[in-house]
N, C-alpha and C positions, 0 to 999 in steps of 0.2 A: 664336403664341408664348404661350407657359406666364406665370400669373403670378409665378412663382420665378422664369422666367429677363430678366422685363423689371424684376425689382426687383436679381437679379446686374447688371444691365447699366443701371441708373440709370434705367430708365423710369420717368415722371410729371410734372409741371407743370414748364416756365423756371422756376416762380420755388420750385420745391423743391432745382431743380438747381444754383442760383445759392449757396445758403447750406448752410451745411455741420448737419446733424440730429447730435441731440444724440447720445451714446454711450449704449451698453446700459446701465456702470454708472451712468451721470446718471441714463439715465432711471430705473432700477429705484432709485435712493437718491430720487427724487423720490416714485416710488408709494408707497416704504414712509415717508416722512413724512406722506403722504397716511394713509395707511392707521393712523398713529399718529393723526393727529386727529381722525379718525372714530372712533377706537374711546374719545377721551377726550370727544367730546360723546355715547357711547353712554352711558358712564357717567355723565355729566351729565345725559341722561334718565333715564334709571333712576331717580336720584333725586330728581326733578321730580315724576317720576308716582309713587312712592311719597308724596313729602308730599302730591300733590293729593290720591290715594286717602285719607291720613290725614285731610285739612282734612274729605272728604266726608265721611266717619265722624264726625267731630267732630262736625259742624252736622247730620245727618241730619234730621229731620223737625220742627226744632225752626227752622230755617233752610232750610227748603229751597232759596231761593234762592241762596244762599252753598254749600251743598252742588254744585246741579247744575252753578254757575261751574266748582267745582274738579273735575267729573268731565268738563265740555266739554274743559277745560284738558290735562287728561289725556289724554283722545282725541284731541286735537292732538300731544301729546309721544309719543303711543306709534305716533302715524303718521309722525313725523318718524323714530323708533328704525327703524321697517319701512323708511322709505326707503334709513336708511343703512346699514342691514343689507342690502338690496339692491345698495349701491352699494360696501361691500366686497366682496362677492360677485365684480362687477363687475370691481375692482379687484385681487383674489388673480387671479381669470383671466387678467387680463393680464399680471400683472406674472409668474405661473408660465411663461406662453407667451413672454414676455421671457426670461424665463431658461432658456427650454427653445433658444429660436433660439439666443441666445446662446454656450450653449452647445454649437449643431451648429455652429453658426460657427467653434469656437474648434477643433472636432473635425474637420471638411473644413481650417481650416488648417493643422494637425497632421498631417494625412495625407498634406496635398499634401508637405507638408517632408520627409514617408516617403517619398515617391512619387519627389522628387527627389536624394535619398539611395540609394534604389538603384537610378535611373537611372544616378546617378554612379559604384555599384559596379559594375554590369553595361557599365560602358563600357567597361573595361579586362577583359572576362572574352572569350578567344573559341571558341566553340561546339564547333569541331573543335579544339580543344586539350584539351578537356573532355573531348571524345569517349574523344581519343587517350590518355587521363590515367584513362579509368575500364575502358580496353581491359588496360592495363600492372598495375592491381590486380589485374582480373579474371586475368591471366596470374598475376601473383606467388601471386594466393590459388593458384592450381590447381599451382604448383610448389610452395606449402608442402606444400600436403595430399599431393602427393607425397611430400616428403619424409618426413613425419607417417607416409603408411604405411610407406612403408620401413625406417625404423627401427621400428617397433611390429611387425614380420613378425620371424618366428623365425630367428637365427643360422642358415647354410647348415652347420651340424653335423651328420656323418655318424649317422644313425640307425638303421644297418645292422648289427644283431648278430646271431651267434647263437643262436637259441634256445637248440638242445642242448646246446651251451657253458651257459650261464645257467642250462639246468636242472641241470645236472652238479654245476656249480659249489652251488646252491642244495640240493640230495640232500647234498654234501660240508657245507655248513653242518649241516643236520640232523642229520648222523651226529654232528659235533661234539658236538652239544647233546645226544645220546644217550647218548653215552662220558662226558658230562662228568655228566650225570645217573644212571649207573648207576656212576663213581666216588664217589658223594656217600651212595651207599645203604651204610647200615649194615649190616654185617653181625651177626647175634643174638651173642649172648653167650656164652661157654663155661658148659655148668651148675657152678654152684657144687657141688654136690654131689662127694663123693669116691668113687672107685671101691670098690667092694670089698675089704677087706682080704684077707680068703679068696682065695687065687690058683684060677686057672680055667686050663682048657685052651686052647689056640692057640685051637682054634677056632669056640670062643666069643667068646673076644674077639674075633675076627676079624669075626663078625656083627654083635656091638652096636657096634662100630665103622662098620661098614658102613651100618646102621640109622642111627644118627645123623647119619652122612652124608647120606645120601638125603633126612633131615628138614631138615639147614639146606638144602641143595638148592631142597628145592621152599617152606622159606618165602622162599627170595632171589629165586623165580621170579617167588612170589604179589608181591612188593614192587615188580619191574621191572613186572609186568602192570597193577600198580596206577598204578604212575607214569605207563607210556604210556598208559593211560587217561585 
């Protein structure tokens, strides 16, 4: 058996087991009082051995006997300082390792109150109900996503046309915009100029009539050529 588990189970002397050990916080308010009066005779050396060091200065070779008093003196206080500087030392150890148990202590019984908390959820929980319960999502997800697709897929609208209909219809467009664009073309202007006073015969006039026919002719031709370009 483990030393952890004969100190869980109260192993050690009748007469440890008769009387009740003090508590973590006792003990640790005890160290650190401990720990405050050592640090206030550290400082009490401290200044012991600065005045001896000073008395030895003082008296130095003029006294030397009174000198070497106050540096014996000194190496007494400054072996006391090493001791208790050792024995806080000592003392932060233990009192850290108190507080380190302490507080696994406080954390094992923390846990156990976890431990028994959801023992107590899990009492009421049962396994194939669970089952049954993650079987009925799993179904529900698979008929959303059903449905999800179904509506996201194209209206069952017939998309059966005919072409040559559409192109017909589409030629019929174009013509429109052909007729609507070769109404829009200007036609040139009459010249300003006047005929000849001098009368002429038939059929001269007959030609430069003709003539200028043929001219607005082919500029209305160049205009449409230009257009459908």
């Amino acid at each position: 058996m483990s030393k952890i588990s004969k100190f869980f189970k109260g192993g050690g002397s009748s007469a440890s087991k008769g009387r009740r050990g003090p508590s973590p916080q006792e003990a640790l308010a005890r160290l650190r009082e401990t720990e405050e009066m050592l640090s206030k005779k550290q400082v009490y050396l401290e200044t012991r051995i600065e005045r001896e060091l000073a008395l030895a200065r003082q008296h130095g070779t003029k006294n030397k006997r009174a000198a070497l008093q106050a540096l014996k003196r000194k190496k007494r206080y400054e072996k006391q300082l090493s001791q208790i500087d050792g024995t806080l030392s000592t003392i932060e150890f233990q009192r850290e390792a108190l507080e380190n148990s302490h507080t696994n202590t406080e954390v094992l019984k923390n846990m156990g109150y976890a431990a028994q908390a959801m023992k107590k959820v899990h009492e009421n929980m049962d396994l194939n109900k669970i089952d049954d319960l993650m079987q009925d999502i799993t179904e529900q997800q698979d008929v959303a996503q059903e449905i999800s697709d179904a509506i996201s897929n194209r209206a069952g609208f017939s998309d059966e046309f005919d072409e040559d209909e559409l192109m017909a219809e589409l030629e019929e467009l174009e013509q429109e915009e052909l007729n609507k664009g070769m109404r829009d073309v200007r036609l040139p202007s009459v010249p300003s100029t006047s005929l000849p006073s001098r009368p002429v015969d038939g059929y001269c006039y007959s030609l430069f009539a003709a003539t200028r026919k043929r001219a607005e002719d082919e500029d209305e031709m160049k205009k449409l050529a230009a257009w459908a370009s």
